[in-house]
KEZA-819345 format. One record per residue: x negated, y negated, z negated of N, C-alpha, C in turn. Coordinates in steps of 0.1 Angstrom, whole numbers, plus 2048, in hexadecimal, padded with zeros to 3 digits. Each point is the difference from the previous one (the first is absolute). Layout:
XYZXYZXYZ
...
//
This chain:
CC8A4A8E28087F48027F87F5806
8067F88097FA7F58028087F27F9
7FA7F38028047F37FE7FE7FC80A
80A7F77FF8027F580E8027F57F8
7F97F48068017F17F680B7F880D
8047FB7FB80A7F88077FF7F17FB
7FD7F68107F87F77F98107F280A
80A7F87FB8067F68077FB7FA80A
80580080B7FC7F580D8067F6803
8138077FA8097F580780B8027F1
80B7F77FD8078007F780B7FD803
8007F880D8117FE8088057F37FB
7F27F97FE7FF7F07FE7F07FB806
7FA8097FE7F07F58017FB811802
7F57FA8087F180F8007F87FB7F2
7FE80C8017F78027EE7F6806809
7FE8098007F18058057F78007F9
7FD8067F17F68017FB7FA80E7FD
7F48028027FE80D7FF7F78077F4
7FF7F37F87F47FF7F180380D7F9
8128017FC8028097F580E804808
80380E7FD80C80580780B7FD7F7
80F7FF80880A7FB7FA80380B7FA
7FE81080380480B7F97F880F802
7FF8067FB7FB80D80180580D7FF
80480A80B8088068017F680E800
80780C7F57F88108028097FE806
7FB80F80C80880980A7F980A806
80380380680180D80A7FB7FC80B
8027F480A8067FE80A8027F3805
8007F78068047F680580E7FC7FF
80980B80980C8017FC8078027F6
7F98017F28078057F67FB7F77F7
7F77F48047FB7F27FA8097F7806
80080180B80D7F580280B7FF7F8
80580F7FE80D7FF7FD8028017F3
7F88047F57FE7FB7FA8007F17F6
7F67FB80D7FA7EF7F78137FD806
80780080D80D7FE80480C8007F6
7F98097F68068057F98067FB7EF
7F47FE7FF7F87F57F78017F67FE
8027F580F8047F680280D7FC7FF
80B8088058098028058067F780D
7F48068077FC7FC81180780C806
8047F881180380C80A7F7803809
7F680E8017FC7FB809803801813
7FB7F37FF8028008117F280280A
7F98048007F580980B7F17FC7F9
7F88058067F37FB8027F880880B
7F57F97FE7F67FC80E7F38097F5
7F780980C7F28037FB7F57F4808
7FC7FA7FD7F37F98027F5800805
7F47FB8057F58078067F88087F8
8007F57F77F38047EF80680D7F7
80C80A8088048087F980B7F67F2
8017F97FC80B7F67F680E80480B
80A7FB7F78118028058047F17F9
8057FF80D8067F47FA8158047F8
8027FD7FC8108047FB8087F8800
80980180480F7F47FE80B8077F9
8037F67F280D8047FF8097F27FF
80B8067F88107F68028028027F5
8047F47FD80E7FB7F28067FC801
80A8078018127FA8008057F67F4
8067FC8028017F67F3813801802
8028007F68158017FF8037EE807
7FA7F77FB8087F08027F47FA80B
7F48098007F97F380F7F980C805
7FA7FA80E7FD80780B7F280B7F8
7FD80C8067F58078017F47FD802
7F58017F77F57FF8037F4806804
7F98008047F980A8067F17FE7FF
7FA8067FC7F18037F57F780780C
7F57FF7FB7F680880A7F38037F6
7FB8088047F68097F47F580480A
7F37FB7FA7F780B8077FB80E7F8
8008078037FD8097FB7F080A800
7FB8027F77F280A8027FF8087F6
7FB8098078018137F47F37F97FC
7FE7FE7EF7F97FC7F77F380E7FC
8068097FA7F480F8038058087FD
7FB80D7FE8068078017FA80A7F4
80980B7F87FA8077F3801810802
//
């Protein structure tokens, strides 16, 4: 299994960008299967992501909200190690 740490960049009010301590830590398999997951977890939609130069992914998801507009989150992501 791997870990992927998922660290905030955007919140759908202000950039956060901090990369000190990850906002979550996700086992998996797979990239794809940490997304959908942490997506999961959150109860986020996800909407795409980007691979990077440094090998990181950056991720976007969405939150619908019933009475106000959607917001939209962004995550960097890095496979933490591997066991």
């Amino acid at each position: 299994m791997l870990q992927f740490s998922f660290y905030l960049e955007y919140d759908g009010r202000r950039t956060v960008s901090t990369y000190d301590a990850p906002t979550e830590v996700i086992r998996a398999n797979g990239l794809l299967e940490a997304l959908s997951l942490f997506a999961e977890k959150r109860k986020l939609k996800k909407a795409g992501s980007e691979t990077l130069e440094n090998g990181q992914v950056r991720a976007y998801f969405v939150q619908k909200k019933l009475f106000s507009a959607q917001r939209e989150y962004v995550y960097m992501v890095r496979e933490a190690n591997k066991e």
